[in-house]
Structures are given as structure tokens and as C-alpha cells.
Steps between C-alpha positions, in 0.01 A plus 500: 500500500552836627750762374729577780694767295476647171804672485612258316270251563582130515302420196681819286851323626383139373353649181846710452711157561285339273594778228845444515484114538251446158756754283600280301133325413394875480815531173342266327146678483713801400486536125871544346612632835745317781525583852831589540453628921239461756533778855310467736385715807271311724558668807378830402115632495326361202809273408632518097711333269675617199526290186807600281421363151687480172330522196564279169653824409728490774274859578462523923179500727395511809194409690375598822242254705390675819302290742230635679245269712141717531430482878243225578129648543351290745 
């Protein structure tokens, strides 16, 4: 399938979406951390989303996922 847009492209939204959807499958994968927020911006160039965590020590973190699809070389 051809890329009509990479800015975001369709497949960076999807991937994004699928981010946010799976948090909770992603906590438990998280050693002695729990997801306590998931934001998402899919709309922007190379969509992100921000995992707040909690640690067992009650200590905060955050991640950062940026998505960025390579354009296809055909």
C-alpha cells in the first residue's frame, strides 16, 4: 500500500492508538511500576504518548514513545 502522507502517517496514528489501547498489558511487563496516565497526540508529526508511572516507591516517571514511520523505499 502506498503512503499517502507521512505527516502523521496512517500507520504512525494506528501504531499511536495501539499504544494507548495495550497500556494496561504494557503495566504488567513493567517491573514494580503502574501506569497511572496514558496522553496521547496522534494528530501531530511523528505522533507520541506519554506514560506517567508510579514506582513501588511511590517515586514518579515518565516515558516518552515518539512514532516515526521511515518513508517506504520503493
Amino acid at each position: 500500500m502506498k503512503t499517502p502522507s507521512y505527516n502523521p502517517s496512517p500507520l504512525e496514528i494506528d501504531f499511536a492508538n495501539a499504544l494507548y489501547i495495550l497500556q494496561k498489558e504494557l503495566e504488567k511487563h513493567l517491573q514494580d511500576n503502574q501506569v497511572i496516565h496514558v496522553e496521547s497526540n496522534i494528530r501531530r508529526d511523528n505522533p507520541m504518548v506519554k506514560f506517567s508511572l508510579l514506582d513501588k516507591d511511590g517515586d514518579p516517571h515518565e516515558i516518552v514513545v515518539r512514532i516515526i514511520q521511515i518513508p517506504d523505499k520503493f
